[in-house]
Short mmCIF file of the C-alpha atoms (twelve columns), coordinates in Angstrom:
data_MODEL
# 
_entry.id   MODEL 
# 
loop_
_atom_site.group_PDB 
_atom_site.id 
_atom_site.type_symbol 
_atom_site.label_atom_id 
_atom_site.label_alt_id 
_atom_site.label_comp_id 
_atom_site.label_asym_id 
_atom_site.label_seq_id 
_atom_site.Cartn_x 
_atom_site.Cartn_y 
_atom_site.Cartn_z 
_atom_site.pdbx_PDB_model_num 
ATOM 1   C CA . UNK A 1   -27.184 1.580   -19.256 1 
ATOM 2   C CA . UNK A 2   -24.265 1.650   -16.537 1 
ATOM 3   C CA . UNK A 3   -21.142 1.945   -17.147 1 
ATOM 4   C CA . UNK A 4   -18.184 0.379   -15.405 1 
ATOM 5   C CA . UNK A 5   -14.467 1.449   -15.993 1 
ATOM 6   C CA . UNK A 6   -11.923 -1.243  -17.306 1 
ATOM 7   C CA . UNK A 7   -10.805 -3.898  -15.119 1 
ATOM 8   C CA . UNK A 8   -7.160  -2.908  -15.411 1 
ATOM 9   C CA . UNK A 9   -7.019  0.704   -15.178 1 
ATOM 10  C CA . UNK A 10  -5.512  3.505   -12.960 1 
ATOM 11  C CA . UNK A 11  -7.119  6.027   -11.848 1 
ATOM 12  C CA . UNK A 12  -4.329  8.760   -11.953 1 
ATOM 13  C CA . UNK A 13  -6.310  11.233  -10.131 1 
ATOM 14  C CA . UNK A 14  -6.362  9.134   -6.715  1 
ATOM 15  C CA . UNK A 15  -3.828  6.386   -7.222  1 
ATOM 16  C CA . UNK A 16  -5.530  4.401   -5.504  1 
ATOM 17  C CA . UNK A 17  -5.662  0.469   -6.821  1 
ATOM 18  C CA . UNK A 18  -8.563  -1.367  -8.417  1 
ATOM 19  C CA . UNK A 19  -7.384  -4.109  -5.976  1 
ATOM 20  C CA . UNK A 20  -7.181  -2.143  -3.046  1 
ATOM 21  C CA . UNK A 21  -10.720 -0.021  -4.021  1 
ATOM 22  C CA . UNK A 22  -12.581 -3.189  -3.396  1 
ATOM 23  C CA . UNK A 23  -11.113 -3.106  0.332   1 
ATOM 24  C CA . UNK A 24  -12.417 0.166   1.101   1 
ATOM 25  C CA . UNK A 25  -15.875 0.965   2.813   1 
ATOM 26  C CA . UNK A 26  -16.894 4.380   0.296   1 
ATOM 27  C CA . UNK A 27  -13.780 5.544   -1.287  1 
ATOM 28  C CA . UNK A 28  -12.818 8.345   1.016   1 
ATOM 29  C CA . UNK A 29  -9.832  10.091  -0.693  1 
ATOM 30  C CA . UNK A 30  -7.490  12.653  1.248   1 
ATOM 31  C CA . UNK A 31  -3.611  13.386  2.004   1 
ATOM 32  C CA . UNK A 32  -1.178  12.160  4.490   1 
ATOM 33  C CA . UNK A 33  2.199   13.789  4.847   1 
ATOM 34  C CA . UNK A 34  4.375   10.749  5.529   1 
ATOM 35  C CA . UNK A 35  7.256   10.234  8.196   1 
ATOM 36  C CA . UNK A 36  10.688  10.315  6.783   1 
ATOM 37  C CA . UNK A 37  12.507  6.446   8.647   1 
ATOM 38  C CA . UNK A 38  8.804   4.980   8.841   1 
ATOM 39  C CA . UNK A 39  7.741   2.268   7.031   1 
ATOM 40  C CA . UNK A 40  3.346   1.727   6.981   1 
ATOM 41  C CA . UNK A 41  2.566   -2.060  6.649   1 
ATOM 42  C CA . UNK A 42  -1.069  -1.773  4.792   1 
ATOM 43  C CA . UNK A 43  -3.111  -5.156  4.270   1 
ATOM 44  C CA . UNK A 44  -3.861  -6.081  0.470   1 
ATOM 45  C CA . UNK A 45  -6.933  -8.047  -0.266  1 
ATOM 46  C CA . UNK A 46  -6.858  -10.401 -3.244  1 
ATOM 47  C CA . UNK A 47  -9.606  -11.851 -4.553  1 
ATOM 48  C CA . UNK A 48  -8.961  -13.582 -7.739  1 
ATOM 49  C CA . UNK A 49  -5.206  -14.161 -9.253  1 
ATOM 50  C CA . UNK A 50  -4.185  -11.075 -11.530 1 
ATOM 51  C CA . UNK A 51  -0.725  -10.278 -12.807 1 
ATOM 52  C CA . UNK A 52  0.811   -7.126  -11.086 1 
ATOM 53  C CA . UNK A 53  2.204   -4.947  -14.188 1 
ATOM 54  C CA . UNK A 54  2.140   -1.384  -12.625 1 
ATOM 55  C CA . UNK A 55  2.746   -0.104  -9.011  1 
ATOM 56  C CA . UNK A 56  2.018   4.083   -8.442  1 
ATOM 57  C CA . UNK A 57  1.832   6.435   -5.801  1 
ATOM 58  C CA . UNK A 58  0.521   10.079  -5.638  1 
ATOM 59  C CA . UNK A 59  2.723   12.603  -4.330  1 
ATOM 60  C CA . UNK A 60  0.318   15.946  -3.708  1 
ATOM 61  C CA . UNK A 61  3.152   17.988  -1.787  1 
ATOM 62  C CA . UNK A 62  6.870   17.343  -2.851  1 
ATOM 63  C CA . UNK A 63  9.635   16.212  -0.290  1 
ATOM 64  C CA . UNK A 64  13.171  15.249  -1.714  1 
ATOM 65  C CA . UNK A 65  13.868  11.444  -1.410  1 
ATOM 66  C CA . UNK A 66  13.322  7.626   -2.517  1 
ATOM 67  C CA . UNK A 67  10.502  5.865   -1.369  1 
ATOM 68  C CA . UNK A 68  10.188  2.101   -1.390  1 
ATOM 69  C CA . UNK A 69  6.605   0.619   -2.194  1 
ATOM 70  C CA . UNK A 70  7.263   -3.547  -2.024  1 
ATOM 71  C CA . UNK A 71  4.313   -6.556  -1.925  1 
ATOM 72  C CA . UNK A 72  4.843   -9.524  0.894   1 
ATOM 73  C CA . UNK A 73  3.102   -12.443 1.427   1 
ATOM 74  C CA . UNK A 74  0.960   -13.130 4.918   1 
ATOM 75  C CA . UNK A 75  1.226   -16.074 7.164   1 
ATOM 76  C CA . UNK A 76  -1.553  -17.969 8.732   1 
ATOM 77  C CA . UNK A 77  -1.633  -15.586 11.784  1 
ATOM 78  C CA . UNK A 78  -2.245  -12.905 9.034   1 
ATOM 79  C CA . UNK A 79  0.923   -11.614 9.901   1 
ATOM 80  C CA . UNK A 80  4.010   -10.481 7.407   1 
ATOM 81  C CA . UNK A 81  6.320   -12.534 6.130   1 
ATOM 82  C CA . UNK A 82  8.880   -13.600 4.148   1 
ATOM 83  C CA . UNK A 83  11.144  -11.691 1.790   1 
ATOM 84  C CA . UNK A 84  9.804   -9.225  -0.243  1 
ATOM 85  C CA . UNK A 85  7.960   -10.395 -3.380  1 
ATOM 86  C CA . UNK A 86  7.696   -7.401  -5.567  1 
ATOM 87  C CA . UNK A 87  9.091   -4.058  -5.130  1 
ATOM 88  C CA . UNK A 88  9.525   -0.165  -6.608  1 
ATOM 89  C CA . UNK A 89  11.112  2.961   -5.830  1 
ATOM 90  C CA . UNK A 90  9.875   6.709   -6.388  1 
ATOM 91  C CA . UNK A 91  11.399  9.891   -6.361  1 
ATOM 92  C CA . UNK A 92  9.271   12.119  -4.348  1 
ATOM 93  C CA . UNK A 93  11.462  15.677  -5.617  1 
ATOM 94  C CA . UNK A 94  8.555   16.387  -7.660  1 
ATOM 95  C CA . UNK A 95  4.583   16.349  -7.467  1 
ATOM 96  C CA . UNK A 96  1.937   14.114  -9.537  1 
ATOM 97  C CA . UNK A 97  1.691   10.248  -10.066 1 
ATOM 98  C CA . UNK A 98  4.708   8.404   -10.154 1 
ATOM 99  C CA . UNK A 99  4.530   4.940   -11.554 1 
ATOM 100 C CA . UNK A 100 6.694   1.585   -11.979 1 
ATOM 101 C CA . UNK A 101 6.051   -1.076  -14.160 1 
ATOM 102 C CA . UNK A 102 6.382   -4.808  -12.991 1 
ATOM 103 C CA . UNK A 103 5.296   -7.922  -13.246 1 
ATOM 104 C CA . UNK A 104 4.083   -10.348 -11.088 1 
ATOM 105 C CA . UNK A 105 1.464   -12.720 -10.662 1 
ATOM 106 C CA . UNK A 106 -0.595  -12.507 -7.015  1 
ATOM 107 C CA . UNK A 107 -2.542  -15.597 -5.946  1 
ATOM 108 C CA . UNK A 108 -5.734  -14.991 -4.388  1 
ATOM 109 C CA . UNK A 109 -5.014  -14.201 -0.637  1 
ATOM 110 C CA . UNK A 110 -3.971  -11.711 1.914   1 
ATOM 111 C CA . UNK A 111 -0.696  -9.654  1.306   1 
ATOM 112 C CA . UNK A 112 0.658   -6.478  2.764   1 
ATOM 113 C CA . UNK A 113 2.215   -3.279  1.205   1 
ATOM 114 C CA . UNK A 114 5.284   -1.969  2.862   1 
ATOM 115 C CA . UNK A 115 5.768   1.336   2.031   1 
ATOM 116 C CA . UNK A 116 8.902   2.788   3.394   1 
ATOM 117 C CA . UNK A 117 9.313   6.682   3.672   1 
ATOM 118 C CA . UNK A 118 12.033  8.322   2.351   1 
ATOM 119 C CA . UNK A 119 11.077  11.900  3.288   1 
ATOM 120 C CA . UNK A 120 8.363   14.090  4.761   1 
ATOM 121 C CA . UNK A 121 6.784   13.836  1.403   1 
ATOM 122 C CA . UNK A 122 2.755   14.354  1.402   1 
ATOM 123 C CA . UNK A 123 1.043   11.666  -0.811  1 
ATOM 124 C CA . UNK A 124 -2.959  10.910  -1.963  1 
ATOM 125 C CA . UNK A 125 -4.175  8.459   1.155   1 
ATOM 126 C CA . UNK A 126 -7.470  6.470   1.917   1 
ATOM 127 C CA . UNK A 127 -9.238  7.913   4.948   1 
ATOM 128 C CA . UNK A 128 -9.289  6.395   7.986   1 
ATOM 129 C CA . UNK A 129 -13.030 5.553   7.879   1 
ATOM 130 C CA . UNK A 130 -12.624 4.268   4.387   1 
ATOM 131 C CA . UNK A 131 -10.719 1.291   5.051   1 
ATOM 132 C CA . UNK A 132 -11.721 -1.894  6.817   1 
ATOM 133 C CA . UNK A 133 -10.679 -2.530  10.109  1 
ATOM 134 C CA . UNK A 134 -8.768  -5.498  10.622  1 
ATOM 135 C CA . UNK A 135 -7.407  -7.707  14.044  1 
ATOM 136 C CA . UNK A 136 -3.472  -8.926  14.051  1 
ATOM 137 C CA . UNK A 137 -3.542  -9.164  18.293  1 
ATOM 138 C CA . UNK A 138 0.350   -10.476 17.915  1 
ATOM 139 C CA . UNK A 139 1.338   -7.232  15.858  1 
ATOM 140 C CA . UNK A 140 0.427   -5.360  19.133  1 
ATOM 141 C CA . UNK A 141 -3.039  -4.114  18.632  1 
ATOM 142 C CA . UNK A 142 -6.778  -4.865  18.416  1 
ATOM 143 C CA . UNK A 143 -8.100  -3.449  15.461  1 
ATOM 144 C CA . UNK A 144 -6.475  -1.031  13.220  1 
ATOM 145 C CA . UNK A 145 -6.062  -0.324  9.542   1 
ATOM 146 C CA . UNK A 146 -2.606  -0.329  9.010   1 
ATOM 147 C CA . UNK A 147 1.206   -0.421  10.892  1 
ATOM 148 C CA . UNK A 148 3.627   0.875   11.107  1 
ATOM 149 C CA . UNK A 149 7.331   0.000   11.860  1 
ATOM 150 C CA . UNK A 150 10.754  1.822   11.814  1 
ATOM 151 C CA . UNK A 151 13.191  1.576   8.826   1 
ATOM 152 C CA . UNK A 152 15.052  3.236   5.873   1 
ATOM 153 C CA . UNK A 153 14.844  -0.108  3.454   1 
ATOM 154 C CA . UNK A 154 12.405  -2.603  2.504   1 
ATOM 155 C CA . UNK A 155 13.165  -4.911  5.065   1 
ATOM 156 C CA . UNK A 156 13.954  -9.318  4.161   1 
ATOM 157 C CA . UNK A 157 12.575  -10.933 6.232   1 
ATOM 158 C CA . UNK A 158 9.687   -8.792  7.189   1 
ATOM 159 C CA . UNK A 159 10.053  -7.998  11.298  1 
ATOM 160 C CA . UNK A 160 7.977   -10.081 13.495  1 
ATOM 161 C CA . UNK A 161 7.846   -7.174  16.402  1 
ATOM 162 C CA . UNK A 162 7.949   -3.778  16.809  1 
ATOM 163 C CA . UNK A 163 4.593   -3.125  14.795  1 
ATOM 164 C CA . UNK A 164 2.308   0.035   15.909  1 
ATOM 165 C CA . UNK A 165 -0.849  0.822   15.374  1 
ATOM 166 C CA . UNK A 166 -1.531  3.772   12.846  1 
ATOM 167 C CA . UNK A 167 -4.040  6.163   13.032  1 
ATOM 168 C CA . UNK A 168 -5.450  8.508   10.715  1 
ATOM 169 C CA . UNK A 169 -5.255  8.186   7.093   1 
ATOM 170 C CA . UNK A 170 -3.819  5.005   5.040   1 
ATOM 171 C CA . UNK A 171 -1.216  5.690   2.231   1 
ATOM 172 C CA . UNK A 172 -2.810  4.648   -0.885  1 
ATOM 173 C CA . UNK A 173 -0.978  2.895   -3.199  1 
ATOM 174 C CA . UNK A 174 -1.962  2.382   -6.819  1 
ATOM 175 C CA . UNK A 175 -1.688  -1.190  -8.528  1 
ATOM 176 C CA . UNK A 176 -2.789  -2.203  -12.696 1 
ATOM 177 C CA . UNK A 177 -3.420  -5.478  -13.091 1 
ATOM 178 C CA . UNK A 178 -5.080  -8.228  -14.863 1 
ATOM 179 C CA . UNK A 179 -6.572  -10.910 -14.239 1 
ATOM 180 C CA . UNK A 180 -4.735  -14.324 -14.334 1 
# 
């Protein structure tokens, strides 16, 4: 007999989201210690409409400050934009999963999750090699996993330049859903 986990559960030992675990290649879990001022522009993959009711990050290594976490919708060119659609904070003075509740219905589609760094703090990531590659040539690169972009806030609109590549690990943000 197999046995799969609940649709709408998360896991509170990664944080990492049942949405965004069927994006990755072999979940390959690590840490990223985060740059206070940056804010990493990951792509979110839906497949089927669910309604958003918890957001969650990991923070493995404490760092005083707020960080932003907020959803925003993709154009045609696969690009941000728009306003943000759904957003939480997190106090990062203090290790373990933080969560927020919400709730928010996400159409099938392509989104992306602005996370915005409020301090150095080190948080549970995806490894490089265990997220898809994707190609945004007007964000200023090839192929990359993620962005990222300067800033202290979520930013409305989302910026149409000043986008750079990321390397190394993606910060892994943790979503509970259901389906719609």
């Amino acid at each position: 007999m197999i046995r799969r986990p609940p649709r709408s559960t998360l896991s509170s030992s990664s944080a990492a989201s049942d949405v965004y675990k069927r994006q990755v290649n072999g979940v390959a879990l690590t840490i990223l210690t985060l740059t206070s001022g940056r804010t990493y522009w990951i792509p979110l993959m839906v497949n089927k409409k669910v309604q958003l009711t918890e957001i969650a990050i990991n923070v493995t290594t404490a760092s005083a400050g707020t960080h932003y976490v907020g959803i925003y919708a993709s154009n045609d060119n696969l690009e941000p934009t728009g306003s943000v659609l759904v957003s939480a904070s997190f106090d990062t003075g203090s290790t373990g999963v933080k969560t927020s509740a919400t709730n928010y219905t996400l159409q099938k589609g392509i989104y992306w999750i602005a996370w915005v760094a409020g301090s150095g703090a080190t948080v549970r990531a995806v490894a490089t090699g265990g997220a898809y590659p994707l190609s945004v040539a007007n964000l200023g690169t090839v192929v990359t996993t993620s962005y990222y972009t300067s800033g202290s806030t979520l930013p409305s609109p989302a910026p149409t330049t000043g986008y750079s590549s990321l390397t190394g690990s993606v910060p892994a943000v943790g979503m509970k859903y259901n389906f719609a």
